[in-house]
N, CA, C, O and CB atoms as a CASP TS submission, in Angstrom:
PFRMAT TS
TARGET T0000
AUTHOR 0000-0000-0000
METHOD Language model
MODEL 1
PARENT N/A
ATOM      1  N   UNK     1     227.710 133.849 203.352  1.00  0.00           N
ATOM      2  CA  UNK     1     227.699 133.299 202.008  1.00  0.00           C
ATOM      3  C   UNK     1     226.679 134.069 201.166  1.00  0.00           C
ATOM      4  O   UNK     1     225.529 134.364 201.491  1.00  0.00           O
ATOM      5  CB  UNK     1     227.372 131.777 202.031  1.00  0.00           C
ATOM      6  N   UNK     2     227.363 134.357 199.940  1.00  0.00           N
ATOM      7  CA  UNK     2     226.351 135.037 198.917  1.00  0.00           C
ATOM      8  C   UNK     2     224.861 133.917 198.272  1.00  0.00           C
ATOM      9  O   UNK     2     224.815 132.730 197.950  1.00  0.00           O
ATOM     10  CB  UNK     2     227.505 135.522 197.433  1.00  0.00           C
ATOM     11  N   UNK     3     224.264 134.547 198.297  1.00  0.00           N
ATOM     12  CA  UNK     3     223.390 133.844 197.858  1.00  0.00           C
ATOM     13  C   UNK     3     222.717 134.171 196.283  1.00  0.00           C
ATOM     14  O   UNK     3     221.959 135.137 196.368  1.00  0.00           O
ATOM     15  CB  UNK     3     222.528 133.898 198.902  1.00  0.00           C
ATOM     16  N   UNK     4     222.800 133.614 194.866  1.00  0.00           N
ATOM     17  CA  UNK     4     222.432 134.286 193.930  1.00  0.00           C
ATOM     18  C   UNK     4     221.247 133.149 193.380  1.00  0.00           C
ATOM     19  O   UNK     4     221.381 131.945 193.160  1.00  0.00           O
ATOM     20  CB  UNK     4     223.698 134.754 192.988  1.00  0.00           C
ATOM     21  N   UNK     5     220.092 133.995 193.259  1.00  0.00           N
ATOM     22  CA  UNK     5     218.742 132.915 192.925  1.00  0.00           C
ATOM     23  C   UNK     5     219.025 132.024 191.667  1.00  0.00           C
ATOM     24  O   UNK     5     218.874 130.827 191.422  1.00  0.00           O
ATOM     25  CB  UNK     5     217.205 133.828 192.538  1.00  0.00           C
ATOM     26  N   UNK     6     219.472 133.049 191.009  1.00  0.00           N
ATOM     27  CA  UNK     6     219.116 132.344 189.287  1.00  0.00           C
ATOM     28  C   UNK     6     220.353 131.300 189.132  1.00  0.00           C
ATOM     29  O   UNK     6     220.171 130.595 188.139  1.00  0.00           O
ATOM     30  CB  UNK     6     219.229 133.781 187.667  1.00  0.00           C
ATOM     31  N   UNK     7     221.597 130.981 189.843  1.00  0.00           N
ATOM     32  CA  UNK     7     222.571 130.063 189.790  1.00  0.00           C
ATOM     33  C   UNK     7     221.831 128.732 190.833  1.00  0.00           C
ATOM     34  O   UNK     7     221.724 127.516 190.672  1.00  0.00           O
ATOM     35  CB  UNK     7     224.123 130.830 190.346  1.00  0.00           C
ATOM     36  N   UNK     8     221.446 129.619 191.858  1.00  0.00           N
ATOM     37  CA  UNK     8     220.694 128.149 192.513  1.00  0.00           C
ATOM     38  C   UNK     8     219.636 127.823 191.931  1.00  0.00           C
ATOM     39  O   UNK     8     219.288 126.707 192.315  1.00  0.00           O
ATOM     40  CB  UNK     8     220.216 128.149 193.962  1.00  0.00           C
ATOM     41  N   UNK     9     218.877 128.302 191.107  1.00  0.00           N
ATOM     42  CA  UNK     9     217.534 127.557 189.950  1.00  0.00           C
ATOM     43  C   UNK     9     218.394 126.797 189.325  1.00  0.00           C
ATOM     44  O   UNK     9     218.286 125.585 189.506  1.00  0.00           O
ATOM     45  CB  UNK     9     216.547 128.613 188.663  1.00  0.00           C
ATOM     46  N   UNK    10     219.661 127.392 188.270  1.00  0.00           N
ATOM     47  CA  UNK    10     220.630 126.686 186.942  1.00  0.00           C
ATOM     48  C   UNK    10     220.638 124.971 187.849  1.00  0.00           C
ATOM     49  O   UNK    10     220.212 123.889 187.446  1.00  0.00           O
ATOM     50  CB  UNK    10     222.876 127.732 186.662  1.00  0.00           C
ATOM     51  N   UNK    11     221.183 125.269 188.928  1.00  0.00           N
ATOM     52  CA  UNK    11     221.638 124.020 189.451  1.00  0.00           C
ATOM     53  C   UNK    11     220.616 122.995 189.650  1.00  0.00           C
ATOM     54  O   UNK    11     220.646 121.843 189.218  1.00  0.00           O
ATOM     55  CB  UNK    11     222.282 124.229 190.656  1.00  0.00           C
ATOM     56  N   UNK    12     219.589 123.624 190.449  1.00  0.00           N
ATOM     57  CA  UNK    12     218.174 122.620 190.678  1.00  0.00           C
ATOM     58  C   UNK    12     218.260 122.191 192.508  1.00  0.00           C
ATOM     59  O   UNK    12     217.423 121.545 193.139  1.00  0.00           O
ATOM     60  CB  UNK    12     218.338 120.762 189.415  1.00  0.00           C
ATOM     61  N   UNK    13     219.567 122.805 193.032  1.00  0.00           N
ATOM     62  CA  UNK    13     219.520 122.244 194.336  1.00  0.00           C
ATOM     63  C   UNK    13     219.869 123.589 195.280  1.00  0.00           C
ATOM     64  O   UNK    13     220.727 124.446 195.069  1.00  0.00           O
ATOM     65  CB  UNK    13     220.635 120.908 194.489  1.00  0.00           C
ATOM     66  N   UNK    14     219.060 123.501 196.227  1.00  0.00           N
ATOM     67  CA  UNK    14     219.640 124.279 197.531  1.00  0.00           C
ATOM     68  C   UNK    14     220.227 123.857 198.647  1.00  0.00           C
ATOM     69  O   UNK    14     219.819 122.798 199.126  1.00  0.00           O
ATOM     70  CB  UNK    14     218.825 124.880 198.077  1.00  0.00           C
ATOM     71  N   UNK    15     221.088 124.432 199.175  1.00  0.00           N
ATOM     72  CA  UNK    15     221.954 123.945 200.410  1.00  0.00           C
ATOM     73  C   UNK    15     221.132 123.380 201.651  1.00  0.00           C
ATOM     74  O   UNK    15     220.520 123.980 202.535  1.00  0.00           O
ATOM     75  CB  UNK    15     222.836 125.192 200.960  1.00  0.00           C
ATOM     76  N   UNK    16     221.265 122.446 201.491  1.00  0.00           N
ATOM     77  CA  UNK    16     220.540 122.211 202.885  1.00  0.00           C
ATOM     78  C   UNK    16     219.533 121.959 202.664  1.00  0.00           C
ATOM     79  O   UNK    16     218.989 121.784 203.754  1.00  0.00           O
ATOM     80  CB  UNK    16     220.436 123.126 203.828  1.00  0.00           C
ATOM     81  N   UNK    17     218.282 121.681 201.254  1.00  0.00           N
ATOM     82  CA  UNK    17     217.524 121.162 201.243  1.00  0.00           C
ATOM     83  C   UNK    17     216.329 120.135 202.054  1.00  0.00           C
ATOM     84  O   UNK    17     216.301 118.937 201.770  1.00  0.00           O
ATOM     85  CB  UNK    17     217.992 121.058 200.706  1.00  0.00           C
ATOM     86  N   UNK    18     215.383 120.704 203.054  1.00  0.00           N
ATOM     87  CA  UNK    18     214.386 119.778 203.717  1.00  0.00           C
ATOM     88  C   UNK    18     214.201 118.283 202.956  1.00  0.00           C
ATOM     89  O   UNK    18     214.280 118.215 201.730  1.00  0.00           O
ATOM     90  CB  UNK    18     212.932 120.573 203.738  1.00  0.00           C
ATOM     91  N   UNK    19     214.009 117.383 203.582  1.00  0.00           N
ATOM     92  CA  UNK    19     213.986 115.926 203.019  1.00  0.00           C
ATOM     93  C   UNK    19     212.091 116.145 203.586  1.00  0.00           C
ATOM     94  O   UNK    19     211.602 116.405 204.685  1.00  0.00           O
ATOM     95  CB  UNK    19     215.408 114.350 204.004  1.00  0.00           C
ATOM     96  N   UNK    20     211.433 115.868 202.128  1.00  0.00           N
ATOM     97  CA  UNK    20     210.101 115.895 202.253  1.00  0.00           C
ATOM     98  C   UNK    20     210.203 114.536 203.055  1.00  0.00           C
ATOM     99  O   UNK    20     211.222 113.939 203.404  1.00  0.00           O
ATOM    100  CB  UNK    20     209.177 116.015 200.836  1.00  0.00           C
ATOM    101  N   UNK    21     208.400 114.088 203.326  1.00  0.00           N
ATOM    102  CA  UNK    21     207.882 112.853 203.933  1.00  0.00           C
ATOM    103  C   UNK    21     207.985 111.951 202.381  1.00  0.00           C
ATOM    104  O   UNK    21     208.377 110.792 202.508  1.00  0.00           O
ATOM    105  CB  UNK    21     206.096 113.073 204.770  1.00  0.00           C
ATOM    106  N   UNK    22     207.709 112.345 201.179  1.00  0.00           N
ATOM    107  CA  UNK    22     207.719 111.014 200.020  1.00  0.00           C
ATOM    108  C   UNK    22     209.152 111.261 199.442  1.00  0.00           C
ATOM    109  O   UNK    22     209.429 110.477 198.534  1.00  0.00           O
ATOM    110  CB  UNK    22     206.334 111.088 198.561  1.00  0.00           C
ATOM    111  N   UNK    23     210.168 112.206 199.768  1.00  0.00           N
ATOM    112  CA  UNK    23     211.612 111.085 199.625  1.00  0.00           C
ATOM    113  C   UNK    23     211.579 110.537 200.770  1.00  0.00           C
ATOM    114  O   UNK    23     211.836 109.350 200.569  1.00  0.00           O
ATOM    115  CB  UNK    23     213.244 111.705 199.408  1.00  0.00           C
ATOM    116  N   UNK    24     211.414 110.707 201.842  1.00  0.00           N
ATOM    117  CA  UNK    24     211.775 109.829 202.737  1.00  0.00           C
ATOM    118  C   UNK    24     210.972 108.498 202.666  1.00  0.00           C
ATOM    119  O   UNK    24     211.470 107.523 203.231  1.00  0.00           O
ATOM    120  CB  UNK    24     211.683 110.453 203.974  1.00  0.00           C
ATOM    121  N   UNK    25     210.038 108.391 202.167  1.00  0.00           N
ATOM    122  CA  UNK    25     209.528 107.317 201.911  1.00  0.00           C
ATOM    123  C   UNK    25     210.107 106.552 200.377  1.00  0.00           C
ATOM    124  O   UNK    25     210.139 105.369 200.039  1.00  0.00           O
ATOM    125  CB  UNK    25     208.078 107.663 202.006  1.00  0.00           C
ATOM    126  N   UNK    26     210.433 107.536 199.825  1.00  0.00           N
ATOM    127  CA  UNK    26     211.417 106.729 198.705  1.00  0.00           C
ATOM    128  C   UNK    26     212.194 106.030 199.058  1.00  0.00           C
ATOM    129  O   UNK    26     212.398 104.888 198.645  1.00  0.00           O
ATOM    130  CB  UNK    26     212.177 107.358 197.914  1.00  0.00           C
ATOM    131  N   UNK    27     212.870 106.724 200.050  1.00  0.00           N
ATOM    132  CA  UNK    27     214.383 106.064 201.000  1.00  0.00           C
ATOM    133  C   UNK    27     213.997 104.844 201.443  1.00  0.00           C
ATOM    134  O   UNK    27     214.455 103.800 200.979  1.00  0.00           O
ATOM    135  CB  UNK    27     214.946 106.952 202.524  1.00  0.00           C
ATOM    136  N   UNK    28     213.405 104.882 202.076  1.00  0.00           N
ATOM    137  CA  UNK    28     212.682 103.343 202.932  1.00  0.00           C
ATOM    138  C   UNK    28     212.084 102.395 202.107  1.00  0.00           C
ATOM    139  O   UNK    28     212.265 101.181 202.203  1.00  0.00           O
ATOM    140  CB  UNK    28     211.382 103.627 203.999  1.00  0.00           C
ATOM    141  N   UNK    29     211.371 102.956 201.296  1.00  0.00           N
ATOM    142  CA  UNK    29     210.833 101.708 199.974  1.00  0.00           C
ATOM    143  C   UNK    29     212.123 101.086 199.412  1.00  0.00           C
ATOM    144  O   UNK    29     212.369  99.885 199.520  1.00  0.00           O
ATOM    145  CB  UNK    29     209.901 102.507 198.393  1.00  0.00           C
ATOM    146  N   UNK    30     212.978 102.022 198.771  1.00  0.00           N
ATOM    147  CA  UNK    30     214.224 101.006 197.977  1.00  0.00           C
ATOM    148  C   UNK    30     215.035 100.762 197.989  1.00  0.00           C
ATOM    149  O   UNK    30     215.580  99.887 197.316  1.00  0.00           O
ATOM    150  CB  UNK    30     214.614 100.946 197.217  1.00  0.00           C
ATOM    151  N   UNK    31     215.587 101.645 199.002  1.00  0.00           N
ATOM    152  CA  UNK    31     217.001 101.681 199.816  1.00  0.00           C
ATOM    153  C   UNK    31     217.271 100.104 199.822  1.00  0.00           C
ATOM    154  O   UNK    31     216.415  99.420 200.382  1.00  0.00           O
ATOM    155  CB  UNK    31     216.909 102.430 201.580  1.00  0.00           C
ATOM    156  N   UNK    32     218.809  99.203 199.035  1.00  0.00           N
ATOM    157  CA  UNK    32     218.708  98.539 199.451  1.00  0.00           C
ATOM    158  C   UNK    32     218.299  97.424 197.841  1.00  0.00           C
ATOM    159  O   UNK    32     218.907  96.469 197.358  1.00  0.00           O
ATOM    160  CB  UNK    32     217.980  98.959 200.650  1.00  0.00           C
ATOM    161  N   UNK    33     217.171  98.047 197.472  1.00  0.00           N
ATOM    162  CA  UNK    33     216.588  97.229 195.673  1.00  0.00           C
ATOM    163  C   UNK    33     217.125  97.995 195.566  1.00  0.00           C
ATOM    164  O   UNK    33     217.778  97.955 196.609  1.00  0.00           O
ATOM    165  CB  UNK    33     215.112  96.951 194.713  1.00  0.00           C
ATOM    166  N   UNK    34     217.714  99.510 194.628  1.00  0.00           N
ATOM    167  CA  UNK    34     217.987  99.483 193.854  1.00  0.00           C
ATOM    168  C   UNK    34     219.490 100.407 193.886  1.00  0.00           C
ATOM    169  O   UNK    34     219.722 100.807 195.027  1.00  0.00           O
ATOM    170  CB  UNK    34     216.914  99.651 193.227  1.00  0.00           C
ATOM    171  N   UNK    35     220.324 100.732 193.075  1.00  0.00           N
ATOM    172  CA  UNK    35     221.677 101.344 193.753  1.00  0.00           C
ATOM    173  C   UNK    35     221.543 102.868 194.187  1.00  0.00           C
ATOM    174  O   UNK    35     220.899 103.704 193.553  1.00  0.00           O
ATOM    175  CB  UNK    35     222.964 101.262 192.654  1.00  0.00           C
ATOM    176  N   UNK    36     222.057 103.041 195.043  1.00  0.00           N
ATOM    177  CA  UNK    36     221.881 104.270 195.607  1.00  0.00           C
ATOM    178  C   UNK    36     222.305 105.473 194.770  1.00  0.00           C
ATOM    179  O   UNK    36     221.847 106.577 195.067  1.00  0.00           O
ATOM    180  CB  UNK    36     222.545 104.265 196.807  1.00  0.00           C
ATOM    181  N   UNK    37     223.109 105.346 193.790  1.00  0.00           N
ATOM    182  CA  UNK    37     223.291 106.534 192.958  1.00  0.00           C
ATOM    183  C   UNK    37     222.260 106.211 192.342  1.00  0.00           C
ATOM    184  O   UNK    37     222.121 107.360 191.923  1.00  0.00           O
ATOM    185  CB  UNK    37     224.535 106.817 192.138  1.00  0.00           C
ATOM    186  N   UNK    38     221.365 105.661 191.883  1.00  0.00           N
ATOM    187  CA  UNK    38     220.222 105.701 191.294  1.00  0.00           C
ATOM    188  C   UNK    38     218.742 106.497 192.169  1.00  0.00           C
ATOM    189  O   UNK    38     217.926 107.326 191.765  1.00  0.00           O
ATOM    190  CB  UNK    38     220.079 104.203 190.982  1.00  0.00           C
ATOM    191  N   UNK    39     218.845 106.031 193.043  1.00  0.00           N
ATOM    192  CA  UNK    39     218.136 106.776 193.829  1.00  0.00           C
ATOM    193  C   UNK    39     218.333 108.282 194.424  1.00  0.00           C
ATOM    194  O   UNK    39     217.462 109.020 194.887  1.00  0.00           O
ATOM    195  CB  UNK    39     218.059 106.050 194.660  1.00  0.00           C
ATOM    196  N   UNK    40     219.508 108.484 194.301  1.00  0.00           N
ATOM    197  CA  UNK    40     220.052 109.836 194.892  1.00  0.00           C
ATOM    198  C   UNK    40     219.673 110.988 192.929  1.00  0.00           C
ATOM    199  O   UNK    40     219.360 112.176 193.015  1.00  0.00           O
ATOM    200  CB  UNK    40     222.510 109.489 195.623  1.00  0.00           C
ATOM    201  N   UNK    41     219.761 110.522 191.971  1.00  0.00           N
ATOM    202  CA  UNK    41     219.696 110.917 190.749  1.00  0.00           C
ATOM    203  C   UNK    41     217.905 111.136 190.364  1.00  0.00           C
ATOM    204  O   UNK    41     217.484 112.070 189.681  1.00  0.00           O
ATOM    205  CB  UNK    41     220.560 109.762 189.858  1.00  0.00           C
ATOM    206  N   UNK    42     217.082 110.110 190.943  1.00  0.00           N
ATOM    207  CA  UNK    42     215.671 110.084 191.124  1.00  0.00           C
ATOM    208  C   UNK    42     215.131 111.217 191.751  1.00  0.00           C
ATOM    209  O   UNK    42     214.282 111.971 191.275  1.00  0.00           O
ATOM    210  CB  UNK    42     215.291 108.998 191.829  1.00  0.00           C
ATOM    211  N   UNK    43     215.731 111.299 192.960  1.00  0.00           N
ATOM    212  CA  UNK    43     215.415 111.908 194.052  1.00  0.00           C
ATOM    213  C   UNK    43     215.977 113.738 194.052  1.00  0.00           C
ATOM    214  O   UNK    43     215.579 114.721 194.677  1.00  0.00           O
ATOM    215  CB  UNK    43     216.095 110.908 195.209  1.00  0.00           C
ATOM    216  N   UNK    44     217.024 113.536 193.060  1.00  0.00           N
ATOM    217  CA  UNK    44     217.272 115.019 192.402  1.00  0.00           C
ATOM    218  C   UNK    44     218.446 115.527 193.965  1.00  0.00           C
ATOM    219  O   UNK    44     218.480 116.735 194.203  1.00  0.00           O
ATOM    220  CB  UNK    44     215.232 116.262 192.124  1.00  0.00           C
ATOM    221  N   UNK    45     219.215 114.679 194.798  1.00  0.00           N
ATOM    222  CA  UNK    45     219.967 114.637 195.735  1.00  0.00           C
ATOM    223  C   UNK    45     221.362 114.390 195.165  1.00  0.00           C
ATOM    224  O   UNK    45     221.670 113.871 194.092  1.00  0.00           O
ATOM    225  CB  UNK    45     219.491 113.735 196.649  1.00  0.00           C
ATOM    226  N   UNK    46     222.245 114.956 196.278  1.00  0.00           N
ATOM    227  CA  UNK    46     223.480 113.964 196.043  1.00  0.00           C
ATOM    228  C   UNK    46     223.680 112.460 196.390  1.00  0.00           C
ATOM    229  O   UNK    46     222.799 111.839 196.986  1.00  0.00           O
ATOM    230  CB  UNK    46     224.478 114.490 196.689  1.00  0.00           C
ATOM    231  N   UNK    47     224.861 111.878 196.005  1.00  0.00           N
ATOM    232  CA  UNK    47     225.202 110.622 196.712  1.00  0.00           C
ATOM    233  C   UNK    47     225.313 110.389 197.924  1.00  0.00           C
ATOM    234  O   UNK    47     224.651 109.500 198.459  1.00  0.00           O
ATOM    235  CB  UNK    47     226.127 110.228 196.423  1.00  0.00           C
ATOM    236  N   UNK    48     226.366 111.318 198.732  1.00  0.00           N
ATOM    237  CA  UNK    48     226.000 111.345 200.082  1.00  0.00           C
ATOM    238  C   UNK    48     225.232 111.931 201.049  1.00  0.00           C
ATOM    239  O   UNK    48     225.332 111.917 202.276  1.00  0.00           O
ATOM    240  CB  UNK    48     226.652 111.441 200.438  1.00  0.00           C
ATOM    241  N   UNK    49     224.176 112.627 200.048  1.00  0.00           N
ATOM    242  CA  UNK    49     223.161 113.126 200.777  1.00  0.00           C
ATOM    243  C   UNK    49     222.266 111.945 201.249  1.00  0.00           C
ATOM    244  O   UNK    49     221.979 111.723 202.425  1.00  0.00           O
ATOM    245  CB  UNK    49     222.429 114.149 199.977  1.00  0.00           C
ATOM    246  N   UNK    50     221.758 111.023 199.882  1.00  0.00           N
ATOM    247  CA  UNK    50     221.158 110.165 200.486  1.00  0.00           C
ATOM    248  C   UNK    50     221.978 109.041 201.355  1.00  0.00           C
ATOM    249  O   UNK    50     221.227 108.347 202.041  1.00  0.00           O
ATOM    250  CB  UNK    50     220.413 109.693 199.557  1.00  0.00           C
ATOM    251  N   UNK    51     223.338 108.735 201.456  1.00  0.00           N
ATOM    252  CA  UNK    51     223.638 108.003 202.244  1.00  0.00           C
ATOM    253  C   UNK    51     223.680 108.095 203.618  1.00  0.00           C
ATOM    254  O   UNK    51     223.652 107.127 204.379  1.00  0.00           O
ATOM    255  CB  UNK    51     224.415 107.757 201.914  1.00  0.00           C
ATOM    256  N   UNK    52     223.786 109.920 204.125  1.00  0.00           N
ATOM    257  CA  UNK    52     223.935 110.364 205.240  1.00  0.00           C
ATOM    258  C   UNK    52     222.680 110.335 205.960  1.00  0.00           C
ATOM    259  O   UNK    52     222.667 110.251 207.188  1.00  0.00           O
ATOM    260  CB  UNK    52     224.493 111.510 205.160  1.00  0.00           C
ATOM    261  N   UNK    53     220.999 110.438 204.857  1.00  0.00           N
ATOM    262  CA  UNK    53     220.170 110.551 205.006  1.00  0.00           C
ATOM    263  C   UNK    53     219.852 108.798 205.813  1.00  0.00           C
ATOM    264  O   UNK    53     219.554 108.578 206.987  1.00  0.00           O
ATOM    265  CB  UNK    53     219.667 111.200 203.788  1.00  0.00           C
ATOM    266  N   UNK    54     220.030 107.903 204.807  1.00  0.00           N
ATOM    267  CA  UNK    54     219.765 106.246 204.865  1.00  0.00           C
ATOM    268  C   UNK    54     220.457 105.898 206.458  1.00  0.00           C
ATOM    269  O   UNK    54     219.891 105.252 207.340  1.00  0.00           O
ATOM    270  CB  UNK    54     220.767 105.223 203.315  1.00  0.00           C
ATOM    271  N   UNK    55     222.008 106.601 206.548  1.00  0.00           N
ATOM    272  CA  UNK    55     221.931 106.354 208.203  1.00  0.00           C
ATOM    273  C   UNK    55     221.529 107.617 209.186  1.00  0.00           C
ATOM    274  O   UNK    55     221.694 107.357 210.378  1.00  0.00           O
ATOM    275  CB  UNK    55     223.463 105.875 208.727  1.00  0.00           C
ATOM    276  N   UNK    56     221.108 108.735 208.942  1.00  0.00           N
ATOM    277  CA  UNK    56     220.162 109.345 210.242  1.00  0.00           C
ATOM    278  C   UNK    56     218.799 108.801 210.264  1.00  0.00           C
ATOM    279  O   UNK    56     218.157 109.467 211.076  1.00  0.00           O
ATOM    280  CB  UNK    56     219.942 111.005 210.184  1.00  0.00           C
ATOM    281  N   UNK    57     217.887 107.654 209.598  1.00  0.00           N
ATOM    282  CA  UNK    57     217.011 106.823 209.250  1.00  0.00           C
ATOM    283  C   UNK    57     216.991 105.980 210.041  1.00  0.00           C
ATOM    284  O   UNK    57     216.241 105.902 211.014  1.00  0.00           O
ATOM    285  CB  UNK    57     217.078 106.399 208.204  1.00  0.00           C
ATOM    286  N   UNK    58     218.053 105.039 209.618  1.00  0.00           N
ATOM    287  CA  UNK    58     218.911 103.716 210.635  1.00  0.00           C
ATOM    288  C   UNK    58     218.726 103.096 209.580  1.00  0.00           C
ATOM    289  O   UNK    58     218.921 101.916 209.869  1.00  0.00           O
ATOM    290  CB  UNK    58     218.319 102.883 212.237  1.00  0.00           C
ATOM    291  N   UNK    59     218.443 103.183 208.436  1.00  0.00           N
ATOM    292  CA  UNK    59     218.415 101.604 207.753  1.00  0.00           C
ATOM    293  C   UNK    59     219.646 100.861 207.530  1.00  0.00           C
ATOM    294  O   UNK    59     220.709 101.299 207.089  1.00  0.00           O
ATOM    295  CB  UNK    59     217.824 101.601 206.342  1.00  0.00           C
ATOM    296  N   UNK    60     219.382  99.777 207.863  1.00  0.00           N
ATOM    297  CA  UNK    60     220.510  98.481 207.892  1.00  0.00           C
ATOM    298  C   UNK    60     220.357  98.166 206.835  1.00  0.00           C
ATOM    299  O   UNK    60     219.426  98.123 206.031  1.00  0.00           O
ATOM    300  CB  UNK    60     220.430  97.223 208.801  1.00  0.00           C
ATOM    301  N   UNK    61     222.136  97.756 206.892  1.00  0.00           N
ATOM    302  CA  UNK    61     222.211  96.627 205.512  1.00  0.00           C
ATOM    303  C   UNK    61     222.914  97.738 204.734  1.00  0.00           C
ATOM    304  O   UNK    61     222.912  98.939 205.005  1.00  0.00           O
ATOM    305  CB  UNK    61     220.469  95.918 204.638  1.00  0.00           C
ATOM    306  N   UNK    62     223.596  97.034 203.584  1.00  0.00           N
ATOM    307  CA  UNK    62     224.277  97.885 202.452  1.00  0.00           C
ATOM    308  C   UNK    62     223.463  98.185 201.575  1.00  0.00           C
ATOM    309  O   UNK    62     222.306  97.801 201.750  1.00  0.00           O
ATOM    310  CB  UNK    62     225.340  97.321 201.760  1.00  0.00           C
ATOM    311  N   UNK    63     223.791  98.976 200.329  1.00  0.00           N
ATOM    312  CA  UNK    63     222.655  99.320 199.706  1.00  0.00           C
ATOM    313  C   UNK    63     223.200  98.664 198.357  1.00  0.00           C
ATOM    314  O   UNK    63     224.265  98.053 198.274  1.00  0.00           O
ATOM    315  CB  UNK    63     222.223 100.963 199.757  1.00  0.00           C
ATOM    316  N   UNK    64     222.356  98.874 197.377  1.00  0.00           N
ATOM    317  CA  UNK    64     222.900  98.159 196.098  1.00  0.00           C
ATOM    318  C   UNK    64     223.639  99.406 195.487  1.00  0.00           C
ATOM    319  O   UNK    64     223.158 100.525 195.308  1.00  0.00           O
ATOM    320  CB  UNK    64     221.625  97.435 194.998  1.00  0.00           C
ATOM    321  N   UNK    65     224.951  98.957 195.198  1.00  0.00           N
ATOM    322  CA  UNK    65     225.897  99.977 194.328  1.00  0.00           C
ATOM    323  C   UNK    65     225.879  99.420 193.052  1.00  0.00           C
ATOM    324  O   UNK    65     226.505  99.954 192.136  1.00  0.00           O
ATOM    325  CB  UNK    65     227.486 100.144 194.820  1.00  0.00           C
TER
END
């Protein structure tokens, strides 16, 4: 895969992005209060990034949509 810097700056995201320790602590604080596309938009993620993230975590329970 090509890789071009200045389209992955335009965007704001890289493939595969590391999940720091304070999103992951974002995850765990609200996961749950508040809707997850809200948090995934906070967090500068996709939707199912953070959902895939919320279950390699384990958190239970649905989240608020």
């Amino acid at each position: 895969m090509i890789k071009i810097p200045e389209l992955e700056e335009l965007v704001g995201m890289g493939r595969n992005r590391p999940w720091t320790g304070e999103e992951e602590s974002v995850v765990r604080t609200y996961y749950g209060r508040v809707p997850t596309q809200r948090l995934a938009s906070y967090l500068n993620r996709t939707l199912s990034s953070v959902q895939n993230k919320v279950q390699r975590m384990g958190l239970s329970g649905e989240g608020c949509e």
